[in-house]
NUFI-442497 format. One record per residue: residue number from 1; residue in three letters; x, y, z of N, C-alpha, C in turn. Coordinates in Angstrom, 1 decimal. Example, Ala and Ser with C-alpha at 12.3 -4.5 7.8 and 13.67 -1.06 7.14 Angstrom:
// residues 2
+-----+--------+--------+--------+--------+--------+--------+--------+--------+--------+--------+
| num | residu |    n_X |    n_Y |    n_Z |   ca_X |   ca_Y |   ca_Z |    c_X |    c_Y |    c_Z |
+-----+--------+--------+--------+--------+--------+--------+--------+--------+--------+--------+
|   1 |    ala |   13.2 |   -5.7 |    7.8 |   12.3 |   -4.5 |    7.8 |   13.2 |   -3.3 |    7.8 |
|   2 |    ser |   12.8 |   -2.2 |    7.1 |   13.7 |   -1.1 |    7.1 |   12.9 |    0.0 |    7.9 |
+-----+--------+--------+--------+--------+--------+--------+--------+--------+--------+--------+
***
This chain:
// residues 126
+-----+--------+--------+--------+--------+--------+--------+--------+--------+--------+--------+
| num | residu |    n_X |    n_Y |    n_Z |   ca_X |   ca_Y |   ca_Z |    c_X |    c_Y |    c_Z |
+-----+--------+--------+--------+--------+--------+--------+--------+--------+--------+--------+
|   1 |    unk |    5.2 |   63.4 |   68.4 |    6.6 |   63.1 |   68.7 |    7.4 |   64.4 |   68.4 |
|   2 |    unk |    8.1 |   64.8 |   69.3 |    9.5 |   66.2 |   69.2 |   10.1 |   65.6 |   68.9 |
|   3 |    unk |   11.2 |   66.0 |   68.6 |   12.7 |   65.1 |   68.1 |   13.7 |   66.6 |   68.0 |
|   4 |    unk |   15.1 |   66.6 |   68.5 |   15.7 |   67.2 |   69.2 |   17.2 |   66.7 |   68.8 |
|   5 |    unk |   17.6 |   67.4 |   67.4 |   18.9 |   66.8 |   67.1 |   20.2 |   67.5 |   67.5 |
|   6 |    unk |   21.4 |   67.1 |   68.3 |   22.7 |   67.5 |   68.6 |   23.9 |   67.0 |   68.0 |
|   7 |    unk |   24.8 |   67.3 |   68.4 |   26.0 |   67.0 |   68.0 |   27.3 |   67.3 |   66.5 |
|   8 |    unk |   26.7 |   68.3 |   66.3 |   26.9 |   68.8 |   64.9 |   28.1 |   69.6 |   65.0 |
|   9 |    unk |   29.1 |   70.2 |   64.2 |   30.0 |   71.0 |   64.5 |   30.9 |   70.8 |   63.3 |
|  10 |    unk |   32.2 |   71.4 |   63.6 |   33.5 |   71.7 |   62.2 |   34.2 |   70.7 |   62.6 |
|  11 |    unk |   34.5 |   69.5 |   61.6 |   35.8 |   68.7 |   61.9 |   36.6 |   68.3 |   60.8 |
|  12 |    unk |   37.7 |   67.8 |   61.1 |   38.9 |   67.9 |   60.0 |   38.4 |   66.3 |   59.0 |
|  13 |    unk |   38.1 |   66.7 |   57.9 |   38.4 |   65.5 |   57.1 |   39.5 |   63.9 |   57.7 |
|  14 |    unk |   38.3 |   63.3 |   57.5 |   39.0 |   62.0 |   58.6 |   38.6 |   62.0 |   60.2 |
|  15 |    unk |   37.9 |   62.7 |   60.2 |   37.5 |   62.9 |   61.6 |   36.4 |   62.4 |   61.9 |
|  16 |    unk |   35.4 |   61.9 |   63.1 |   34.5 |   61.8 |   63.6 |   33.2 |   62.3 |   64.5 |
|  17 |    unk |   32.4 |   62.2 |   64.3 |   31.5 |   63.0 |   64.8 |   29.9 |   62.1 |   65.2 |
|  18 |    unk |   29.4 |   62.5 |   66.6 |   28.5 |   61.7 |   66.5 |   27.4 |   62.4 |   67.1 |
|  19 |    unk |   25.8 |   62.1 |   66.0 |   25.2 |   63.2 |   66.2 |   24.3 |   62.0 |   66.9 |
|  20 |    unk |   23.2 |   63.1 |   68.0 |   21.9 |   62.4 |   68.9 |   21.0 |   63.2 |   68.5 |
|  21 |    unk |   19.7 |   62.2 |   68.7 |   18.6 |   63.1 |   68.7 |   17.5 |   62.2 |   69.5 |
|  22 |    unk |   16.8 |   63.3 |   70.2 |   16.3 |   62.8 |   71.0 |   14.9 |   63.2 |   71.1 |
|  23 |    unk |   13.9 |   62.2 |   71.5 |   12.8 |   62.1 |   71.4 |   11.9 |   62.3 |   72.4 |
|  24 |    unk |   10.3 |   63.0 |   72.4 |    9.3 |   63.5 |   73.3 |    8.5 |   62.1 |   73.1 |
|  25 |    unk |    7.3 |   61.6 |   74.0 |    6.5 |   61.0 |   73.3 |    6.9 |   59.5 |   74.2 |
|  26 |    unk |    5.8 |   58.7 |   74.5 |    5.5 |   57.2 |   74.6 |    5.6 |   56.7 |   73.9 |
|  27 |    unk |    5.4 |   56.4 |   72.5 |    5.2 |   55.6 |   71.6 |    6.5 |   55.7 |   71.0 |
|  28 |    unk |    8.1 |   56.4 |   71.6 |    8.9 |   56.6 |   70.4 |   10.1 |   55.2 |   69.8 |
|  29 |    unk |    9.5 |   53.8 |   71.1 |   10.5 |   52.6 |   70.4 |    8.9 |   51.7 |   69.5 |
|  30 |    unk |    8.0 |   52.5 |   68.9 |    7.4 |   51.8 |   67.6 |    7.6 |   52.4 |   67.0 |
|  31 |    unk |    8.5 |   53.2 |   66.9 |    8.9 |   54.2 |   65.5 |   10.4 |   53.8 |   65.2 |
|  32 |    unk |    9.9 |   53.5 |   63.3 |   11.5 |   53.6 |   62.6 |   12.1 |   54.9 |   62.7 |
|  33 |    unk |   13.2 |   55.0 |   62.9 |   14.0 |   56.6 |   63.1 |   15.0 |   56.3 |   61.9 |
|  34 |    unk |   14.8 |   57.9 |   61.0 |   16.0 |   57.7 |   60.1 |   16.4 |   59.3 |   60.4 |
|  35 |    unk |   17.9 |   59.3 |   59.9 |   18.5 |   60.7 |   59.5 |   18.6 |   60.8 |   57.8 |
|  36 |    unk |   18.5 |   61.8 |   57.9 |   18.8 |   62.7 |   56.6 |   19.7 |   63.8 |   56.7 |
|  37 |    unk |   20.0 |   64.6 |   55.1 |   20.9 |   65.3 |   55.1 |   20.8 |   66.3 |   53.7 |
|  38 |    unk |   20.7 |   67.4 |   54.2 |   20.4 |   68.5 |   52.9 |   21.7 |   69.2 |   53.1 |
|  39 |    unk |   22.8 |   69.1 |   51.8 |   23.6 |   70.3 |   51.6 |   23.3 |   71.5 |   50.9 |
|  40 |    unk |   23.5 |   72.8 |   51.1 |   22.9 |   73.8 |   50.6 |   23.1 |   73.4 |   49.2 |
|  41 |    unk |   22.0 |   74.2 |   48.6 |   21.8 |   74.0 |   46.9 |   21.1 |   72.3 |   46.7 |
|  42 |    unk |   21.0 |   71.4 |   47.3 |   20.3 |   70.2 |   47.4 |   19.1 |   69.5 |   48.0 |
|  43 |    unk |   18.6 |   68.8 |   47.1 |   18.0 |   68.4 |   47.9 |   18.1 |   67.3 |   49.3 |
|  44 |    unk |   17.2 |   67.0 |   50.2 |   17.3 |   66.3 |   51.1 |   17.3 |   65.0 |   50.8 |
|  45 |    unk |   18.3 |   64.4 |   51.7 |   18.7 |   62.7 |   51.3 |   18.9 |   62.2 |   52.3 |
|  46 |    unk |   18.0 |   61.2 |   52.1 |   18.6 |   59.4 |   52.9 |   19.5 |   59.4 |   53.2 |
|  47 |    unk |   20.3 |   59.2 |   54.8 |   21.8 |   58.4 |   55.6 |   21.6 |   57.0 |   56.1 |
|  48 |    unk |   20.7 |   57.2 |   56.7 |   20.4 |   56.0 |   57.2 |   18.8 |   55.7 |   58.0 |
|  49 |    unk |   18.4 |   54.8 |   58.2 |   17.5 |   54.5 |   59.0 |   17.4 |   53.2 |   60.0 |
|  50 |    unk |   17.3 |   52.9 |   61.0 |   17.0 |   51.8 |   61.6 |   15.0 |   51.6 |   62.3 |
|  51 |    unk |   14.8 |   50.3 |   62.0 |   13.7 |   50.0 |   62.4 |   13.5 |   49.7 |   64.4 |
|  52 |    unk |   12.2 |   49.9 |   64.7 |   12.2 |   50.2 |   66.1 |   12.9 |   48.9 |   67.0 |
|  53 |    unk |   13.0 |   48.3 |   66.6 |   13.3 |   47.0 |   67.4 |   14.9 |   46.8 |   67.0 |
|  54 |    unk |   15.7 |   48.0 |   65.8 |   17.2 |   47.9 |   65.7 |   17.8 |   46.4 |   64.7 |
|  55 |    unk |   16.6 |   45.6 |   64.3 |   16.5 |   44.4 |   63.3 |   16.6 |   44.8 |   61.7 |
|  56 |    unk |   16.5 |   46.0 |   61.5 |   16.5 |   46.5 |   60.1 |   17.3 |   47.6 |   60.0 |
|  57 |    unk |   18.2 |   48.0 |   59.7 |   19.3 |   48.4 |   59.7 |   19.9 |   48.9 |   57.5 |
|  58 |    unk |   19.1 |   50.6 |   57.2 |   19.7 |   50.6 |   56.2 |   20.6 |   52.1 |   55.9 |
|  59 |    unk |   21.6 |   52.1 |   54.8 |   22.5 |   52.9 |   54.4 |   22.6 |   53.6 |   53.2 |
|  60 |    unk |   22.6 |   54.8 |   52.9 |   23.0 |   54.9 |   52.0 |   24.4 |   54.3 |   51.2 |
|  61 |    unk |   24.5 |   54.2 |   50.3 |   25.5 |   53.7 |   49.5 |   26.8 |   54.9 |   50.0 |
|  62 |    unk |   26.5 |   56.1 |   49.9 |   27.8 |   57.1 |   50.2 |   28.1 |   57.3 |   52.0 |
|  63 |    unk |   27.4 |   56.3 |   52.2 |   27.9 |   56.9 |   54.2 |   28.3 |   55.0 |   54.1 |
|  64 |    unk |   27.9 |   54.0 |   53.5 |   28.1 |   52.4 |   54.3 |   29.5 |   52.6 |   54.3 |
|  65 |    unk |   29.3 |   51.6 |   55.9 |   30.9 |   51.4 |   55.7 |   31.4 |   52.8 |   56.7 |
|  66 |    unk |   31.2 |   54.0 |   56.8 |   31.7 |   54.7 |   57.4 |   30.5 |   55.8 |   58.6 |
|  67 |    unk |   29.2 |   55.5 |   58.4 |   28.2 |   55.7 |   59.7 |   27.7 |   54.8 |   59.9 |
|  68 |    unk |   27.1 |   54.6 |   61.2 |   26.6 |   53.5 |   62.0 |   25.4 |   54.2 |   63.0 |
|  69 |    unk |   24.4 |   53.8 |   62.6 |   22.9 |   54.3 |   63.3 |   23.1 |   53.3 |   64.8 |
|  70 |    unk |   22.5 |   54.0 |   65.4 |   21.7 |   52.7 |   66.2 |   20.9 |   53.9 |   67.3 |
|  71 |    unk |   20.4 |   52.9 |   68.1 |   19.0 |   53.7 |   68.7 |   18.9 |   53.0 |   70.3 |
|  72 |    unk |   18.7 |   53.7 |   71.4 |   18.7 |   53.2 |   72.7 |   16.5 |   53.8 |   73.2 |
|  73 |    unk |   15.8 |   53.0 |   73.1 |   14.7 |   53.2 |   73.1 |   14.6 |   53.4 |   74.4 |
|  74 |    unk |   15.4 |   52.6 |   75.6 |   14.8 |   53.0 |   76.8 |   15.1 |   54.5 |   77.1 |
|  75 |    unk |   16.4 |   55.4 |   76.2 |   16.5 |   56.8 |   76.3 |   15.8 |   57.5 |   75.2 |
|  76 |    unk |   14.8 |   57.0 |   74.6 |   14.1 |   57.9 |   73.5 |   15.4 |   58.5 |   72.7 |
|  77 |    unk |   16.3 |   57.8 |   72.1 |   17.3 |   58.2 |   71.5 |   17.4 |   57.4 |   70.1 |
|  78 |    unk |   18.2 |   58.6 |   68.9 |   18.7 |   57.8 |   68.4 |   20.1 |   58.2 |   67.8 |
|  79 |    unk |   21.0 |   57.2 |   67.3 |   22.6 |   58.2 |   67.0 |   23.1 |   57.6 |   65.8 |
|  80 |    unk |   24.0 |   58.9 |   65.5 |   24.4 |   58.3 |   64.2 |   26.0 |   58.8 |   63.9 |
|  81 |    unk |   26.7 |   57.7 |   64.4 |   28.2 |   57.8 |   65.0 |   29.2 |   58.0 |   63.2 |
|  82 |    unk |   29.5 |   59.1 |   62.9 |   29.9 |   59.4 |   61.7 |   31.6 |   59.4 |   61.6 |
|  83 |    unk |   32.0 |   58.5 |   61.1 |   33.5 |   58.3 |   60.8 |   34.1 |   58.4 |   59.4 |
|  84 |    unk |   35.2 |   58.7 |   59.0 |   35.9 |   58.7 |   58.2 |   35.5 |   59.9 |   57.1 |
|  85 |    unk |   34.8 |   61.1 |   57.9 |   34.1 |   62.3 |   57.4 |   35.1 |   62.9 |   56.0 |
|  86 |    unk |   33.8 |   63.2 |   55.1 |   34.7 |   64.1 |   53.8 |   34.4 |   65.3 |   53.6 |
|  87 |    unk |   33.9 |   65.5 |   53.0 |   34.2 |   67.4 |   53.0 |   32.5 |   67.4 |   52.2 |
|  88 |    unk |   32.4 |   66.2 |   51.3 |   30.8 |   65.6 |   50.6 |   30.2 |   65.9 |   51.5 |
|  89 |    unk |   30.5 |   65.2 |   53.0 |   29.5 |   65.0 |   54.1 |   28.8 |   66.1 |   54.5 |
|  90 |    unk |   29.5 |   67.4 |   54.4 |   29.0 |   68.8 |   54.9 |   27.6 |   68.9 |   54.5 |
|  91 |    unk |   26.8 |   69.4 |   55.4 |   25.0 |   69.4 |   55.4 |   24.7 |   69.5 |   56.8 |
|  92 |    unk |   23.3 |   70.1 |   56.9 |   22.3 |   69.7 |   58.1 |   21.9 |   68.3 |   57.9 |
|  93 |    unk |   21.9 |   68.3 |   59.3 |   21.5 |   66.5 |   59.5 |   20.6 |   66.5 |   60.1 |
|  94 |    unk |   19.3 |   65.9 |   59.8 |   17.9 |   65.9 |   60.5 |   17.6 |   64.2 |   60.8 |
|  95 |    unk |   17.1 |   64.5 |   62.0 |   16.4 |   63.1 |   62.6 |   14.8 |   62.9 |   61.9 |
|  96 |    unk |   14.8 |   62.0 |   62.1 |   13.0 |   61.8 |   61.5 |   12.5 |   60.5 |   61.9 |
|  97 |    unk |   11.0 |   60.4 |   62.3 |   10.2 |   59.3 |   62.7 |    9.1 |   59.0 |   61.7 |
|  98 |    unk |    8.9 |   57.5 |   61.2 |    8.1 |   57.0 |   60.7 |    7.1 |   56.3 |   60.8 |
|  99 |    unk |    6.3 |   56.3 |   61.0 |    5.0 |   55.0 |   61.4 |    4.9 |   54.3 |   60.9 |
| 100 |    unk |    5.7 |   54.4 |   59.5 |    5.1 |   53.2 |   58.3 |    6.4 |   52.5 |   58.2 |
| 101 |    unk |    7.5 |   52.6 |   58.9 |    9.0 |   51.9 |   58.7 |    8.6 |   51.3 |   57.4 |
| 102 |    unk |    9.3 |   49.9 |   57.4 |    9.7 |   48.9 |   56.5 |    8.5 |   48.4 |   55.9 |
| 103 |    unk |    8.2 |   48.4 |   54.7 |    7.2 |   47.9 |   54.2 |    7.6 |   46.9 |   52.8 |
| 104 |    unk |    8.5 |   46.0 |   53.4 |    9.3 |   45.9 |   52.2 |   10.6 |   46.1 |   52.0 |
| 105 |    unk |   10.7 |   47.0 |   51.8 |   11.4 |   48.0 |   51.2 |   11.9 |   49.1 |   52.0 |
| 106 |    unk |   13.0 |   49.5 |   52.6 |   13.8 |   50.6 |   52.9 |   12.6 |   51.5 |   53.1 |
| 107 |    unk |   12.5 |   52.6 |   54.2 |   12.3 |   53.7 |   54.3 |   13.1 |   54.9 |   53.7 |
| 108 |    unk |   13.2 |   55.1 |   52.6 |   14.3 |   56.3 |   52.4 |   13.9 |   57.4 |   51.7 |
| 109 |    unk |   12.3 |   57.6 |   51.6 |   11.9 |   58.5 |   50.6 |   11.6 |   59.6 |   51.8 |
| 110 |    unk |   11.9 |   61.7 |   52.2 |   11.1 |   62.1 |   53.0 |   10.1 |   61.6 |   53.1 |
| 111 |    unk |    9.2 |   61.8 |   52.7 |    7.4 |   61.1 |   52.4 |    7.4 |   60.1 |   53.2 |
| 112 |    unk |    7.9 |   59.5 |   53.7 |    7.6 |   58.1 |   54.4 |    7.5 |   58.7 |   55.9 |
| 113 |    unk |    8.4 |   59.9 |   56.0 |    8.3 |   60.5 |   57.7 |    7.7 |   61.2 |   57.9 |
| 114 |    unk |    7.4 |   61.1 |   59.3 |    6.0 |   62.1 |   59.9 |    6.5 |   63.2 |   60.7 |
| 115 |    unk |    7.4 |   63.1 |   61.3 |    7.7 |   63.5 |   61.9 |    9.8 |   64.4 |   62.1 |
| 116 |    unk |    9.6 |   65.4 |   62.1 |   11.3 |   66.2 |   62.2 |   12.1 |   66.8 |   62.9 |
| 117 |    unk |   13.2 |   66.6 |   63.2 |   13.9 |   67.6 |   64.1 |   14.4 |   68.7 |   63.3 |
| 118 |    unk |   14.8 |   69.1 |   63.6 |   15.3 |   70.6 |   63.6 |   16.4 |   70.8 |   63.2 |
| 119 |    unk |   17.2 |   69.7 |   63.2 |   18.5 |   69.6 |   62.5 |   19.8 |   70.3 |   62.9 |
| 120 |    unk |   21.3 |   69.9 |   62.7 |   22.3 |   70.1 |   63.1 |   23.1 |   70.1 |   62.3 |
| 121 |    unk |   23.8 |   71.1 |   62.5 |   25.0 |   71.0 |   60.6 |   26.0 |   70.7 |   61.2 |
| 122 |    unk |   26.6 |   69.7 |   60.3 |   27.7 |   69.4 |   60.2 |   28.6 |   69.8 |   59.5 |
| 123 |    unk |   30.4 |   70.3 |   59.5 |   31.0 |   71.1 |   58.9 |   32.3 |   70.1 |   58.4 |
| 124 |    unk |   32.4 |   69.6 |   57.4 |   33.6 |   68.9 |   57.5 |   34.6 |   69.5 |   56.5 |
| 125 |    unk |   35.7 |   70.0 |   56.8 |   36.9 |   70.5 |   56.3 |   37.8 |   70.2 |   56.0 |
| 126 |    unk |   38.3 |   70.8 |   54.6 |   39.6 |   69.2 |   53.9 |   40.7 |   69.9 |   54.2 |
+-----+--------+--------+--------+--------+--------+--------+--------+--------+--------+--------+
***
């Protein structure tokens, strides 16, 4: 699987932004798709993930409430519609595919994905 993240850019605190990423590959509506997010000097963290069928649906504690995943399989896509942006938010945002989704328990560790995009920064300005 390729994965192909866009939509990144500088926006005013309070603002919105919504990033896609898009996928190579047959097999990409059996894959859980999550984003992540590394701000420089940090490490990479969990935003969200949704399961292939869009029935499992999870968030970080600092994005609920103000991003919203979801995923269009017949376009090998997935998005992650970002509102009420803070200046925290600022990071590259990477897409990622899992084989092992939900086992239980949330996908939110890297290690659970196999697969990366290439990521898109986002710039939010107070």
């Amino acid at each position: 699987v390729q994965l192909q993240a866009c939509g990144g850019g500088l926006v005013q605190a309070g603002g919105s932004l919504r990033l896609s990423c898009a996928a190579s590959g047959r097999t990409f509506s059996s894959y859980t798709m999550g984003w992540f997010r590394q701000a420089p000097g940090k490490e990479r963290e969990f935003v969200a993930a949704i399961s292939w069928g869009g029935s499992e649906i999870d968030y970080s504690d600092s994005v609920k409430g103000r991003f919203a995943i979801s995923r269009d399989n017949g376009k090998n896509s997935v998005y992650l519609q970002m509102n009420s942006l803070k200046p925290e938010d600022t990071a590259v945002y990477y897409c990622a595919s899992s084989e092992i989704g939900w086992r239980g328990y949330s996908p939110i560790s890297p290690d659970e994905y196999d697969y990366w995009g290439q990521g898109t920064l986002v710039t939010v300005s107070s």
